[in-house]
C-alpha positions as CSV (number, residue, x, y, z in Angstrom):
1,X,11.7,37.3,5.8
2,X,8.2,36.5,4.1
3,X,10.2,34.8,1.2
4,X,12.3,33.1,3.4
5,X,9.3,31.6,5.4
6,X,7.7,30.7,2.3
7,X,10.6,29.0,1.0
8,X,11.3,27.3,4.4
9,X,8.0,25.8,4.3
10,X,7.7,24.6,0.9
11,X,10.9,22.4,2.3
12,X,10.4,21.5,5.8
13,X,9.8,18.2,5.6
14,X,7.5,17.8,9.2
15,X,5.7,14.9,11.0
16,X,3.7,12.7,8.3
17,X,0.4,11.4,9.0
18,X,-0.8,14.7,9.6
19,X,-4.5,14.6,11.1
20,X,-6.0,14.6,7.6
21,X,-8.7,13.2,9.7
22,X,-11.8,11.0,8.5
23,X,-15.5,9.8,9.3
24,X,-16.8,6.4,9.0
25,X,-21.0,5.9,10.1
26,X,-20.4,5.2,13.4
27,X,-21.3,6.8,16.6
28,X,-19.5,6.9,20.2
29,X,-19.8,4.2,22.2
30,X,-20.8,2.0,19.2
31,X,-18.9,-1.6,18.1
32,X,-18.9,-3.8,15.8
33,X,-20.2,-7.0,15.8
34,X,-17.5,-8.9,16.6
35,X,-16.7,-6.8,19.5
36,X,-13.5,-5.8,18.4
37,X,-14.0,-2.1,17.7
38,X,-15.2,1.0,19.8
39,X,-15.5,4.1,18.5
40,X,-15.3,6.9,21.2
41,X,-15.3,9.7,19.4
42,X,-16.7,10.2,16.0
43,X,-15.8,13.4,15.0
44,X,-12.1,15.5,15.0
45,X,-10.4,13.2,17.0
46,X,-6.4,13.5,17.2
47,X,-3.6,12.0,18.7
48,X,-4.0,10.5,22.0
49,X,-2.7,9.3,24.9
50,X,-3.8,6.8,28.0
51,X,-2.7,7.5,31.5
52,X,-1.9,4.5,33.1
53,X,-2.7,6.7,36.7
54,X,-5.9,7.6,36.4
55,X,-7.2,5.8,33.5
56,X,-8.6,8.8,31.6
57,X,-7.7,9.7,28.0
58,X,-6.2,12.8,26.5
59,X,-6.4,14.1,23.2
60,X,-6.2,16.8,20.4
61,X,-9.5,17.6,18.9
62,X,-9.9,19.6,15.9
63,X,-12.3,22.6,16.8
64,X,-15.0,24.6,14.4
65,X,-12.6,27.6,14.9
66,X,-10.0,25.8,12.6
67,X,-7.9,24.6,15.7
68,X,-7.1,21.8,17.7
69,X,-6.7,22.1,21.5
70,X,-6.2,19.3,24.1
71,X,-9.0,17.6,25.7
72,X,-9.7,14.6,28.4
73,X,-12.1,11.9,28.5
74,X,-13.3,8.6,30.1
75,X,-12.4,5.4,28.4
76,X,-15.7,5.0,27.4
77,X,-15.5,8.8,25.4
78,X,-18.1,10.7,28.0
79,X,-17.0,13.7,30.4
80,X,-14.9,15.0,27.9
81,X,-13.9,18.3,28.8
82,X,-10.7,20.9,26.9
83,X,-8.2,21.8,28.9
84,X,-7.1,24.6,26.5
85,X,-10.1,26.7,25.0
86,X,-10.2,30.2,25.6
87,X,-7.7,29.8,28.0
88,X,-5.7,33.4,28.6
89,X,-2.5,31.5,29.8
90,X,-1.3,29.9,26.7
91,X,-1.5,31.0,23.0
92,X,-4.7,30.5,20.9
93,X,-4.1,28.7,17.9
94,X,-3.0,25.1,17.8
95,X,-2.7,23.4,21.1
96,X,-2.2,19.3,20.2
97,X,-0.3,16.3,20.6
98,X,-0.7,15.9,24.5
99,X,1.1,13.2,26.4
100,X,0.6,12.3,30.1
101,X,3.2,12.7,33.1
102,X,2.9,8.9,35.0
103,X,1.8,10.6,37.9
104,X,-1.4,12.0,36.1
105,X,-0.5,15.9,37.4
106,X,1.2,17.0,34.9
107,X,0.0,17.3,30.6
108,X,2.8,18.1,28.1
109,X,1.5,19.4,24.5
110,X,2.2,21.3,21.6
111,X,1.5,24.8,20.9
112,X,2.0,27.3,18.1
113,X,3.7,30.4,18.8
114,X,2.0,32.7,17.5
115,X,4.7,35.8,17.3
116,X,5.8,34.0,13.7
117,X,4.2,34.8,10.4
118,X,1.3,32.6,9.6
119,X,-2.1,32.5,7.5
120,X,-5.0,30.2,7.4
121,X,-3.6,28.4,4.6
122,X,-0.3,27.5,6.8
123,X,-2.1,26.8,10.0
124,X,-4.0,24.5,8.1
125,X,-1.3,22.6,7.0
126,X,2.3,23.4,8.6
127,X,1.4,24.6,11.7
128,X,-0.8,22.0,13.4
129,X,0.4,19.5,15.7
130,X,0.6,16.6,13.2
131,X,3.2,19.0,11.0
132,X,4.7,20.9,14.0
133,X,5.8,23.9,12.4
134,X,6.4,26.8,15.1
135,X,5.4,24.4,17.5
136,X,6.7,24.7,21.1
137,X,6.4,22.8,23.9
138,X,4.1,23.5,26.9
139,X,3.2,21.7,30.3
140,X,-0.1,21.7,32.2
141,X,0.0,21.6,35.7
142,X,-3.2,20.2,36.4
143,X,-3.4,20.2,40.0
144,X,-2.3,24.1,40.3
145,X,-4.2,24.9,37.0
146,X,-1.0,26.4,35.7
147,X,1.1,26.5,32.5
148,X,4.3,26.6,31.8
149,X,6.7,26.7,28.3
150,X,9.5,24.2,28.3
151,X,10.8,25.0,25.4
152,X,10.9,27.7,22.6
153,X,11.7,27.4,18.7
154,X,13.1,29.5,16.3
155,X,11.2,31.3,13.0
156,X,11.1,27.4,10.9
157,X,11.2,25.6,13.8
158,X,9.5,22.4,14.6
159,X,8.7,20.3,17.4
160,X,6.9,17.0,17.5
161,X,5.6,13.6,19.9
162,X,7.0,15.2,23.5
163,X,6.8,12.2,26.1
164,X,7.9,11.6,29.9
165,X,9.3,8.6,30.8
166,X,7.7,5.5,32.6
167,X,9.1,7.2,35.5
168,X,8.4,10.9,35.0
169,X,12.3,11.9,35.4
170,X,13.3,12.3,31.6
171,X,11.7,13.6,28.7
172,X,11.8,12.8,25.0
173,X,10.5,14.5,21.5
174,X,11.7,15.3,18.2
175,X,12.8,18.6,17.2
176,X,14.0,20.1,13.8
177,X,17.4,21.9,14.8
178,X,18.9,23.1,11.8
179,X,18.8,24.2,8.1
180,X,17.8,21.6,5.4
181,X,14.9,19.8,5.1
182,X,15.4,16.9,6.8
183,X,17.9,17.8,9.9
184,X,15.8,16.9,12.5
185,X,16.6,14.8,16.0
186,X,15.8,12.8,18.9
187,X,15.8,14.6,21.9
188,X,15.9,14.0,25.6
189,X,15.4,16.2,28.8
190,X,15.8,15.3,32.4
191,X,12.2,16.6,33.8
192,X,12.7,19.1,36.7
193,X,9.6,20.3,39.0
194,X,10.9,22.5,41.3
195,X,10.7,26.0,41.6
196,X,8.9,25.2,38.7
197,X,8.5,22.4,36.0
198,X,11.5,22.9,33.3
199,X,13.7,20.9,31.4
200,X,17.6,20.4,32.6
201,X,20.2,18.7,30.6
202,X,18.7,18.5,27.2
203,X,20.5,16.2,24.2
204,X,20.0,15.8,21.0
205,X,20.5,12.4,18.5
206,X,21.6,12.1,14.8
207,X,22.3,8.6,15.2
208,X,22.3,8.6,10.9
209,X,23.2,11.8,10.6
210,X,20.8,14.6,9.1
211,X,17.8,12.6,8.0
212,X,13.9,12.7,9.4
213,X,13.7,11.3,13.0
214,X,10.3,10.7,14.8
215,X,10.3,9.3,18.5
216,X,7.8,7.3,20.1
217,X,8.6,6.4,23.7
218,X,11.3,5.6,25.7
219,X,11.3,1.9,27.3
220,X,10.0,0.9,30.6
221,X,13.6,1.2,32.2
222,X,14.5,4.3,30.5
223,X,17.5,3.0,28.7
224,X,16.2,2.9,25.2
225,X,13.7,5.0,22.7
226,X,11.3,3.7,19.8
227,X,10.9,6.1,17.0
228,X,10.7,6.2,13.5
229,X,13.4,6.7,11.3
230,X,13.7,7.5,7.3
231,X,17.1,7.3,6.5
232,X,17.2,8.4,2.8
233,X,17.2,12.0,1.8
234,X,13.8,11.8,0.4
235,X,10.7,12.8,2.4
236,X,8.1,9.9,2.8
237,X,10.2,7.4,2.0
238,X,11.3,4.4,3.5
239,X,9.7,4.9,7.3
240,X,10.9,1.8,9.5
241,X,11.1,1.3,13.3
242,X,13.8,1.7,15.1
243,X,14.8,1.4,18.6
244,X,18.0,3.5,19.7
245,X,19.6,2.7,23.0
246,X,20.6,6.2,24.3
247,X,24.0,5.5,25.9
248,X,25.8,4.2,22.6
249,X,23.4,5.5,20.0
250,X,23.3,1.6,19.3
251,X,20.6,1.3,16.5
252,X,18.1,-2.0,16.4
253,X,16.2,-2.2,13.3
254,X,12.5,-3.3,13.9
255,X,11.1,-3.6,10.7
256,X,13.2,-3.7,7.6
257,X,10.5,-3.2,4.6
258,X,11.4,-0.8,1.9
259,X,8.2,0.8,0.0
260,X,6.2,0.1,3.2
261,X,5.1,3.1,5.7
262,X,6.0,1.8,9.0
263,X,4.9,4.5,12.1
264,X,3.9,5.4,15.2
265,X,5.1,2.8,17.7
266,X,4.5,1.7,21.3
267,X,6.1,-0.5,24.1
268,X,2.9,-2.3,25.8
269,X,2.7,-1.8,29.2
270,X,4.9,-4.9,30.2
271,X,7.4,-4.3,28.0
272,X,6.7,-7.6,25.7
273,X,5.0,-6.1,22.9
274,X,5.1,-3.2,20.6
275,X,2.5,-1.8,18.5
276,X,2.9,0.2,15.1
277,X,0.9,1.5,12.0
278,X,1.8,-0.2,8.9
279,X,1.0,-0.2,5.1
280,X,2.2,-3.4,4.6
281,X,-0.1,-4.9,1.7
282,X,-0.8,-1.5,-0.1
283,X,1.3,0.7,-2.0
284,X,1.5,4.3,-1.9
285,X,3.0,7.2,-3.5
286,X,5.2,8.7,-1.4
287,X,4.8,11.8,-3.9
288,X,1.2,11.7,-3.1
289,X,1.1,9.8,0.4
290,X,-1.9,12.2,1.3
291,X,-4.1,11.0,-1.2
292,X,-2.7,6.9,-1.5
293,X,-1.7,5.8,2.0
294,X,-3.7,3.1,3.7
295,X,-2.3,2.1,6.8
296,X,-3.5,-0.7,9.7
297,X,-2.7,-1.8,13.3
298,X,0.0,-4.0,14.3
299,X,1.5,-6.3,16.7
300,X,5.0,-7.7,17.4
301,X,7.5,-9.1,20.4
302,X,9.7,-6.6,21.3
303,X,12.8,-8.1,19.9
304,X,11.0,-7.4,16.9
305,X,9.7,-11.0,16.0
306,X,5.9,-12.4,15.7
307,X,4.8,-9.6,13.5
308,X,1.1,-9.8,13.3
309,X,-1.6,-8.1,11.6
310,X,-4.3,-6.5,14.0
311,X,-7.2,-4.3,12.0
312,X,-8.6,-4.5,8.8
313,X,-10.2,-1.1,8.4
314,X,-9.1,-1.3,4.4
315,X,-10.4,-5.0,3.5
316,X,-13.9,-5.8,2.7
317,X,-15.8,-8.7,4.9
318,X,-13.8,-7.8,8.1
319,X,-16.3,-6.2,11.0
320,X,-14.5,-2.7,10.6
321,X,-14.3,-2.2,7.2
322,X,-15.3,1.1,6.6
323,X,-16.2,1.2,3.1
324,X,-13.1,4.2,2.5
325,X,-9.4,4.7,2.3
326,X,-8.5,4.7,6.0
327,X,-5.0,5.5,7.5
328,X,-4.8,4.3,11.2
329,X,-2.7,7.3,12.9
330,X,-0.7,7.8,16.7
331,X,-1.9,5.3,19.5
332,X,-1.9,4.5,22.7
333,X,-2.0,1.1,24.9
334,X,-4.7,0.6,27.6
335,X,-3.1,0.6,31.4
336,X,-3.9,-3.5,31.7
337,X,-2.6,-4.1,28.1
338,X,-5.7,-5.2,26.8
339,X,-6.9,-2.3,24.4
340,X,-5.5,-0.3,22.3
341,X,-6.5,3.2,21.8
342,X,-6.0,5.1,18.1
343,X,-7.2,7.6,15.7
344,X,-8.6,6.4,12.5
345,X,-8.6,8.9,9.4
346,X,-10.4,9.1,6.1
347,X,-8.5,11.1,4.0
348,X,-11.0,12.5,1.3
349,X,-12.9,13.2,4.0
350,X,-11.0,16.0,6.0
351,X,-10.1,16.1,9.3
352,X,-12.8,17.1,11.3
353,X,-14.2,13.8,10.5
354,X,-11.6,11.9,12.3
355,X,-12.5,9.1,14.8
356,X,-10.8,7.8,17.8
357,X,-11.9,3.9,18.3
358,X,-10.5,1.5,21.1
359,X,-9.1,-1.9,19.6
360,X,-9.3,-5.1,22.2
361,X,-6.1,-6.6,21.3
362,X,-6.8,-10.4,22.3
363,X,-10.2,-10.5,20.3
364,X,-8.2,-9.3,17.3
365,X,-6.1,-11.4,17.6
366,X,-8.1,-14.8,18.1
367,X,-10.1,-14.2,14.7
């Protein structure tokens, strides 16, 4: 089994942008001084997540123990408080990747299992919530102060990006669900609450076959699904968006750049825009992404057109330069529309000097 596991890991090809996380000289609460940057949290930030119900902020932060659990905050970074430390309930390794129920009762996150075989080395790596490996999906009840498991993984298993719909009734993530290094799908869930909260009806999506998927978000009505697809049968390759309508499969190709990293997308609010993470105007090495990846903020319509540029963490002159290599991760869009919420990471730096800043997405857009 051990060499299996070993071998299993050296291929599973898991959720890129791990939180290799970063630190730039900045301090919460801070901007720049063109008012277009906030950073909230300057230190082990991960990915995050906005309610649109009661405008409060959850997100992974990487802890001195070596492990990220799930936190909330105000918009502005204070009362942040963990939802998951020391907490008898659930298992007490990584806890990450939370997402918000619309109603603002419910959190759904990521946590290891910790039955299957694991070191430091792995947990550093594999097993966090970035990487998903052994990774299963969990719910918060916050108003009961209960937990539950919605879903269990076998030994190589991997789970990644759970999400409810605008409307609370279905339920998307991305799941690894066979051999091979890249077999991996979309899947979807209709969201039950009663006698307890569960998952009913689950599917699962190869619209290209076998190959890496990554979903995002389902779209206001339900009816469709952003995510990120690599369609080759190379890991770190070729990352586009995508959006899949989930009756036919019917694929729509967002952004059509090969050698470009092209991640991590969102429907705004109303529906009109989506945002993504791009390395559009740097090249990487896919072999080495970890160490050559630059990524920034973008814009466009949601038919995919008006493609705009919307940080410049990576360019000298520009207000939020930060003098390093900087990879703009998973984000989330402000209830009104008007901000953008992400986590920033400096690579060389590690992760538990990642940052989670707020972008106003007019002001970036005027310069």
């Amino acid at each position: 089994m051990k060499d299996n596991l070993k071998y299993g890991i050296r291929t599973l090809i898991l959720l890129p942008l791990l939180f290799f996380l970063i630190g730039a000289d900045y301090k919460e609460g801070s901007k720049n001084s063109s008012g277009i940057v906030e950073v909230i949290v300057s230190r082990r930030g991960g990915r995050v997540d906005w309610s649109r119900k009661n405008n409060l902020i959850a997100h992974s932060r990487y802890g001195l123990d070596g492990y990220y659990d799930v936190w909330v905050m105000r918009p502005d970074g204070s009362g942040a408080r963990c939802l998951t430390c020391k907490t008898p309930q659930i298992p007490q390794l990584h806890n990450g990747q939370p997402a918000w129920h619309p109603t603002g009762r419910y959190i759904v996150f990521q946590s290891q299992n910790p039955k299957f075989p694991h070191t430091q080395k792995i947990d550093y790596a594999y097993t966090q919530p970035g990487h998903g490996l052994h990774n299963e999906l969990w719910l918060l009840d916050i108003k009961r102060g209960k937990f539950y498991r919605l879903r269990k993984v076998r030994i190589r298993g991997a789970i990644l990006h759970p999400c409810f719909s605008r409307d609370g009734s279905k339920f998307l993530w991305s799941e690894k669900i066979g051999k091979g290094k890249l077999n991996w799908a979309i899947m979807t869930a209709d969201f039950a609450e009663t006698p307890q909260p569960h998952l009913e009806n689950i599917k699962s999506f190869q619209p290209m076959g076998k190959v890496w998927y990554e979903a995002h978000e389902f779209s206001y009505d339900g009816s469709k699904i952003l995510c990120t697809i690599a369609p080759g049968n190379k890991p770190y390759y070729n990352y586009d968006i995508w959006e899949m309508d989930v009756g036919g499969q019917k694929l729509k190709r967002l952004t059509n750049s090969p050698g470009v990293w092209d991640e991590h997308t969102h429907y705004s609010p109303d529906g009109k825009r989506i945002c993504w993470v791009s390395s559009k105007g740097y090249k990487y090495n896919p072999e080495k992404w970890a160490s050559t990846l630059k990524t920034e903020l973008w814009i466009m319509n949601s038919d995919g057109s008006g493609k705009k540029r919307l940080t410049y963490f990576n360019e000298p002159g520009y207000p939020e330069y930060t003098g390093k290599t900087t990879i703009v991760s998973d984000n989330s869009w402000s209830p009104d529309g008007k901000k953008i919420i992400a986590t920033i990471v400096f690579p060389e730096l590690g992760r538990s000097s990642s940052q989670i800043v707020i972008i106003d997405v007019e002001k970036a857009l005027s310069r």
